[in-house]
N, C-alpha and C positions, 0 to 999 in steps of 0.2 A: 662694679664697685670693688677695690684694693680689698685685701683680709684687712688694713692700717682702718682706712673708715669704715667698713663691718665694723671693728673693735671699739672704734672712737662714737660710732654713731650711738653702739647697744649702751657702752659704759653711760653715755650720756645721759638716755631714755631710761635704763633704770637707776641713775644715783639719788635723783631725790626720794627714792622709794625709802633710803634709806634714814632720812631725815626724821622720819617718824620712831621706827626705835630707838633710837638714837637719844631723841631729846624725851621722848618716853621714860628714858630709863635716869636721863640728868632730869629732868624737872618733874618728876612722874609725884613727889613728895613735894609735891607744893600745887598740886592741884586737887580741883573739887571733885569728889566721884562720890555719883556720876557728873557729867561733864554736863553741860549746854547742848543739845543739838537741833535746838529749832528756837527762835524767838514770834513773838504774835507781831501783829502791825503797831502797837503801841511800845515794843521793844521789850516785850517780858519772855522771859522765858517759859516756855509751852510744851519743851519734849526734853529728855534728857536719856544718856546711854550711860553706862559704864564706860569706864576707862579701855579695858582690857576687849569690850564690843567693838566699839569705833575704830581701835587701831585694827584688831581683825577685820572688821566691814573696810577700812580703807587699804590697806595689804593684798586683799584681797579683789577688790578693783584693780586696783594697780598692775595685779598677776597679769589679769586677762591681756590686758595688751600686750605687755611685753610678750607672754609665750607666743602670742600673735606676729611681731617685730623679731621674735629669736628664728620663728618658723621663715618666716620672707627671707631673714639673710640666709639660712642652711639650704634652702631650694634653692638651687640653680635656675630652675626654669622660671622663676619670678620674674617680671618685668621690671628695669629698675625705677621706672616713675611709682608703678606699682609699691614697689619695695620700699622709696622714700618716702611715699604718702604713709605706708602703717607705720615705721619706725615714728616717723613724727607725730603721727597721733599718740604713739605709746610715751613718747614724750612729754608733750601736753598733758596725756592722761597722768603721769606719775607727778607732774611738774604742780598740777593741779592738786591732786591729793595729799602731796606736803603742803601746799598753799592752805588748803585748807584745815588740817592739823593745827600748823602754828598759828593762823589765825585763832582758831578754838584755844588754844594753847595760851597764846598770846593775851587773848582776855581774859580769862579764867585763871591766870598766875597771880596768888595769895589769896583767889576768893574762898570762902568760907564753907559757902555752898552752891549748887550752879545757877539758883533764884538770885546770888547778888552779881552775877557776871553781864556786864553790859551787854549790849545787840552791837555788830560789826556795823561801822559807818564807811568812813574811806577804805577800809581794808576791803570791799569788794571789789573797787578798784582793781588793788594788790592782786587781787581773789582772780580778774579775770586777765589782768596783762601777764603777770609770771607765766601760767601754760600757754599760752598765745608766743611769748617771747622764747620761752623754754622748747616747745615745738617747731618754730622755726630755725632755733640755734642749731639741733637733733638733725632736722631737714636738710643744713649746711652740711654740719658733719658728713652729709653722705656722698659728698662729693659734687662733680659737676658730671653732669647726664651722657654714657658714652654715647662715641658717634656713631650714628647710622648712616650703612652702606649707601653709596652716590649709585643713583637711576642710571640705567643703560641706556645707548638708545635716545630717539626723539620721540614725541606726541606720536600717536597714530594719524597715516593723511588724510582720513577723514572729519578730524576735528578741526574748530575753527580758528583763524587766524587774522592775526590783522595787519594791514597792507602799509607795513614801515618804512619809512627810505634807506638806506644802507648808512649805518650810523647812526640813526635816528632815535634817538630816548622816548620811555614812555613809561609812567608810574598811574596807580592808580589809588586814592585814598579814600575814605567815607569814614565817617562816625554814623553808624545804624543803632537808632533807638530803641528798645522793648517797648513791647506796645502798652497803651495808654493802662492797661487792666493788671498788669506783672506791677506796677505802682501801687496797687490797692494791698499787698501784703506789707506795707509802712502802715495801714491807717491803723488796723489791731493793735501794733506793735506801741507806736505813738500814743494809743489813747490807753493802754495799758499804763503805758509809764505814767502819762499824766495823771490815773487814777493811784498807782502806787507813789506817786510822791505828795500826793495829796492829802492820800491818808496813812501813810506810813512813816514819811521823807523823802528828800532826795534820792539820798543812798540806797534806799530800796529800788530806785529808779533808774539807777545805772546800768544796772546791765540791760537791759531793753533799750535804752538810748544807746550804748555802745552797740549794740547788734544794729540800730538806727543808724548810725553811721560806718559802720563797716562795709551795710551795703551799698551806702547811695553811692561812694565810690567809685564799685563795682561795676553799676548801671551804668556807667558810661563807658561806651568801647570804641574803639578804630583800628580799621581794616584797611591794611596797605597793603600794593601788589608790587614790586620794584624788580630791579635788577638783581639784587639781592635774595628774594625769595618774596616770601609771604609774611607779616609780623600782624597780632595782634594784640592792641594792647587796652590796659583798663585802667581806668581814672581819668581825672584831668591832662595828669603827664603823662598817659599812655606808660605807666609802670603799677603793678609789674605786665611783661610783656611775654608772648611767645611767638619764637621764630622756628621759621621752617626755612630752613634755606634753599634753593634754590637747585643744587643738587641731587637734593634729596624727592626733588618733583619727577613724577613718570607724565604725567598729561594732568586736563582739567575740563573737565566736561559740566553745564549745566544740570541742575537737580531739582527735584522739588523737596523741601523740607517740610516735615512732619514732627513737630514738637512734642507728639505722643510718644513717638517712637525714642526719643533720647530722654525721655522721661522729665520734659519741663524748659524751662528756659535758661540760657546762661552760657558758660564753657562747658561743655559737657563731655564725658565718654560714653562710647557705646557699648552697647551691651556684648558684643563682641570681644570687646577690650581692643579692636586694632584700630580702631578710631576715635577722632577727636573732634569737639564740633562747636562751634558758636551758635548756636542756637537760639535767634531771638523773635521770632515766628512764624508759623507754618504758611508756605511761599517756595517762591523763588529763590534759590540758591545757589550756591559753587561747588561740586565736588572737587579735592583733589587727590589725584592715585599718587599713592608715595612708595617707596623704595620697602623693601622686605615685607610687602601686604598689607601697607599703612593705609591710611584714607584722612582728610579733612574736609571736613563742609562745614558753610558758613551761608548763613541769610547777608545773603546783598543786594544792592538795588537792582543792579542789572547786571546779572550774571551771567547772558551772555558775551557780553565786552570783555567782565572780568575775566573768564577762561579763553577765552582769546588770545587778551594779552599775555596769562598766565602763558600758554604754548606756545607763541610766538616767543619770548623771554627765555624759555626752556629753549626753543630751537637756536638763539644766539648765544647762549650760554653753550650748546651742545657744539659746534661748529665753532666759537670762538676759539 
């Protein structure tokens, strides 16, 4: 990562921090204090803070990440995936805590006292796309991911390979399911919401249905093996996606995967930090050895075939 996107990324992640003194100090004389800071199910107000509490309690959230995101870019030795994941949470987190401010804000201008300040409806909406959008804008900022060093060298000859004709193409695709039981963390989520919009409203209902749909997305994935590399991607249109290219492969040997050990189901890292895994249940798998002590495994159907063709494709690519 440039010192330009260090600069661009940090300005990012902490400007909405600012947002809160700010309009603190332009509207601070026309709000109730103390402020709203909880409403009941029937939309009344139930908790309430000072003015001068909540900007502190929210400032102070906000710190942690950033000094988190200041400390990733000052280290060198940070890994840049490493390094874009916290800036962009420090993003979300700050992006989130002005969201929330001016909502408070926002309803509570001219009221009288914070018992006559309505309960937030569409604004939680507001409440949860701004740090979602604001996080991922932060993320941008940080650039596009440097290249890793191209693998020396072919497979080792004792791994397997598959008997191509000279010129002869071969890809391999699959869409792998999570198993039937990684579906049952929707049904809490689902009957929660249906109980808070029941007896709350909708509004209260959104954000549990937004987290309802963020993942089902997710659950679907596809594992392709090509000339190109390796791509995995999620959703319908297999976006967003991650590629390993092709280069970057040293060999590919069968595995067994252990879903304990990556700590659950999904894309995952290990605990290591030099690996990366799709991980969708314990089984059969693909490991792949990568350039500068990488590693990828992935649950597939039949991963013998797939590391085959994986090395066989590295051998034409190495000799091409």
């Amino acid at each position: 990562m440039n010192p330009m996107n260090k600069a661009l990324a940090f300005l990012l992640a902490a400007a909405p921090v600012l947002v809160v003194p700010l309009t603190e100090r332009l509207w601070g004389d026309r709000l109730p204090d103390p402020l709203p800071s909880h409403w009941d199910f029937a939309g009344r107000v139930d908790r309430t803070t000072s003015v001068s509490a909540l900007v502190t309690a929210l400032l102070v959230v906000a710190a942690v990440p950033l000094v988190a995101a200041l400390a990733a870019l000052l280290i060198k030795s940070v890994p840049w995936r490493v390094r874009r994941t916290v800036i962009a949470i420090a993003g979300g987190v700050t992006a989130g805590v002005a969201a929330i401010w001016l909502m408070t804000v926002w309803l509570s201008l001219g009221a009288a006292v914070a018992a006559d300040v309505p309960s937030p409806s569409w604004h939680i909406m507001v409440l949860l796309l701004v740090p979602a959008g604001w996080g991922a804008l932060t993320a941008l900022a940080c650039g596009t991911a440097p290249e890793q060093p191209a693998a020396d060298g072919r497979p080792p000859a004792g791994l397997a390979r598959l008997d191509l004709a000279p010129g002869q193409r071969a890809a391999w695709s699959e869409a792998p399911s999570l198993p039937g039981a990684a579906y049952l963390v929707l049904v809490p989520l689902l009957v929660t919401a249906v109980a808070l919009a029941v007896g709350a409203g909708f509004w209260a209902a959104v954000p549990l249905l937004f987290a309802t749909v963020a993942v089902l997305p997710a659950m679907r994935t596809r594992f392709t093996v090509d000339a190109s590399g390796v791509t995995v991607g999620f959703g319908p249109w297999s976006r967003p996606r991650v590629r390993i290219p092709m280069r970057e492969i040293v060999s590919a040997a069968p595995t067994t995967v252990r879903f304990s050990q990556w700590g659950g189901w999904g894309y995952r890292r290990s605990l290591d930090l030099r690996g990366r895994g799709l991980i969708l249940r314990s089984g059969p798998g693909v490991r792949l050895e990568l350039s500068s002590d990488r590693y990828f495994v992935a649950t597939v159907r039949d991963p013998e075939t797939v590391a085959a063709l994986v090395n066989t494709l590295v051998d034409t690519a190495r000799t091409g």
